[in-house]
Each structure stands twice: as structure tokens, then as C-alpha cells.
C-alpha positions in Angstrom: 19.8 -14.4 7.5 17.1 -12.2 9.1 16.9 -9.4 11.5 16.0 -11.2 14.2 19.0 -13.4 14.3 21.4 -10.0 15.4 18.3 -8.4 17.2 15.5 -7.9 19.5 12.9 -5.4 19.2 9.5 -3.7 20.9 6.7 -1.9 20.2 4.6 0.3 21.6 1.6 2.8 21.1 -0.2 6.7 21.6 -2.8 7.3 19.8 -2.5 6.4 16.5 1.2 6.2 16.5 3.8 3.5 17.1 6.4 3.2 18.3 9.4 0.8 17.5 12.9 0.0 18.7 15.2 -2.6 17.6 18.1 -3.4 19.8 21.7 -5.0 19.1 21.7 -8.3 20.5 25.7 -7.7 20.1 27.2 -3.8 20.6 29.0 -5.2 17.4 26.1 -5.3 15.3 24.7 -2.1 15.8 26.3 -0.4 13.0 24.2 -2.9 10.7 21.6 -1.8 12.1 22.1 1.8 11.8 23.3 1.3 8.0 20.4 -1.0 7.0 17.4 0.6 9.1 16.7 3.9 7.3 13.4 5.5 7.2 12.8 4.4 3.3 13.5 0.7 4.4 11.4 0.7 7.4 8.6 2.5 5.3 8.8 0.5 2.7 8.4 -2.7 5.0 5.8 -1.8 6.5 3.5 -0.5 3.3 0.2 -0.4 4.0 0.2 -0.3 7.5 2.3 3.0 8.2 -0.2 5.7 6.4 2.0 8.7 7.7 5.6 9.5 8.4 7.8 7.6 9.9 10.6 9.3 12.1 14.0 7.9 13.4 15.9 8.2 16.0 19.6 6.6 16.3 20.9 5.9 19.9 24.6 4.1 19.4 24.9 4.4 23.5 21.7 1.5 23.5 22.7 -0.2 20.4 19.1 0.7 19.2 17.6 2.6 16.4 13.8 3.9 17.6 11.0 4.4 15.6 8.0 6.4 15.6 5.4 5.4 13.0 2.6 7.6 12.3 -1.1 6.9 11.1 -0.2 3.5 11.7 -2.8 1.7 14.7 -5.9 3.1 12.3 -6.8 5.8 14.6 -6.0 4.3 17.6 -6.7 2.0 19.8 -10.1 3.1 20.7 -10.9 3.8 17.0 -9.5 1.2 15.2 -11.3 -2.3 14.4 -7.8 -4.0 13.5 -7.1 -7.1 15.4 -3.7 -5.3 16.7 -4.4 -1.8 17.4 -1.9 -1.7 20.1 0.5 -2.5 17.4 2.4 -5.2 19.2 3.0 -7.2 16.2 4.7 -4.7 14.7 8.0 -5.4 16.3 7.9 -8.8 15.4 7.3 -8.0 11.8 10.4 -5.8 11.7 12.6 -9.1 13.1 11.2 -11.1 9.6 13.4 -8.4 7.7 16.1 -10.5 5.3 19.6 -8.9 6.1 21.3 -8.8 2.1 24.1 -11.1 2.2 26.8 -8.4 2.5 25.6 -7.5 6.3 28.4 -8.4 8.1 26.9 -9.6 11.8 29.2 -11.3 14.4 28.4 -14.7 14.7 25.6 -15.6 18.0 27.4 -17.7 20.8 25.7 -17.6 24.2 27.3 -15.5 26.8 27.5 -18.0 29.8 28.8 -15.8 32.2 25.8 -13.5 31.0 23.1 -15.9 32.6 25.1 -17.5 35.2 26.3 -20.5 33.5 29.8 -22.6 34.0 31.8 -22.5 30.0 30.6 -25.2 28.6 27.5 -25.5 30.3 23.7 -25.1 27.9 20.5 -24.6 29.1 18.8 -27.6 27.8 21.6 -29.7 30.0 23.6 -29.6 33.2 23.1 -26.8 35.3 25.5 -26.0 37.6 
């Protein structure tokens, strides 16, 4: 199982920092991300990108944890010859994270009600 099947996340930039929050696609996840997001792992997965620190923020009201990353757009986006220097992949890197196989997630169903659909109704058939 990987990140991105219990979350979403988005990226951002100043300067030659970036910024990154990944979001509980369930309020009952969030505590795996909180747990399995430290600063080490998020460092570590992003070695050789991130040059600087990397600072985190929790927020348990969002069911987010927020990253900043610094000295990691190669001096910006005006500065940098990378081919993302907005850092927008970044966020999508994150979601290719492998969750160890103790991570307890709740299981994805679609909430219906959530996108105006009848129980028992998908998207690919029969809208009401």
C-alpha cells in the first residue's frame, strides 16, 4: 500500500522553498499520517532534492501534516534550470511513499452522499 491510497497532497513554492501538505483522504487516517510523516522520513525521501531543513507543521483539525522544505527549488524559480522549479512534482512524489505493512488505514469506499450520488450508484454507471 502507498500513501496515496489514504491521501492527497499539494505543493507549493517561495523562493527557494517548498512547501508540502498531505491531507487525510479519511479523518481516520490522519493519525498514520502524523505517526509515519516525521521530518527524518520526509528528509530522507526526498534526498537530494531537499539541500536544507525541512520543517513540520501538524494540523489534526485539517487532517494534514504541512511541510516546508528548504534549499529545495535550486534557488528558485528564477534561478534554477530544473525542469520543476515550481516544485509541483513534489507532492506527487510524497503520494509514491510505501506505507510498512503495520499502517493501519481504513479501507477506501466512495462516499455517495459526498458527490451527490443515490447508494449504490458509481460514476462510471447510472446517474441519478
Amino acid at each position: 500500500m502507498k500513501l496515496q491510497d489514504i491521501a492527497i497532497a499539494r505543493s507549493g513554492d517561495k523562493g527557494d522553498r517548498a512547501t508540502l501538505s498531505v491531507i487525510a483522504r479519511q479523518p481516520a487516517d490522519y493519525p498514520v499520517l502524523e505517526r509515519l510523516l516525521t521530518v527524518a522520513a520526509v528528509k530522507a525521501h526526498y534526498a537530494g532534492i531537499v539541500r536544507g531543513e525541512v520543517e513540520r507543521y501538524a494540523l489534526p483539525h485539517l487532517g494534514a501534516v504541512h511541510f516546508v522544505l528548504h534549499a529545495a527549488l535550486g534557488g528558485g524559480v528564477t534561478r534554477s534550470l530544473a525542469l520543476d522549479a515550481h516544485g509541483k512534482t513534489l507532492s506527487a512524489a510524497i503520494l509514491d511513499l510505501a506505507l510498512p505493512p503495520q499502517a493501519t488505514v481504513t479501507p477506501q469506499e466512495p462516499d455517495n452522499a459526498a458527490v451527490g450520488l443515490a447508494p449504490g450508484h458509481t460514476l462510471q454507471g447510472d446517474l441519478p
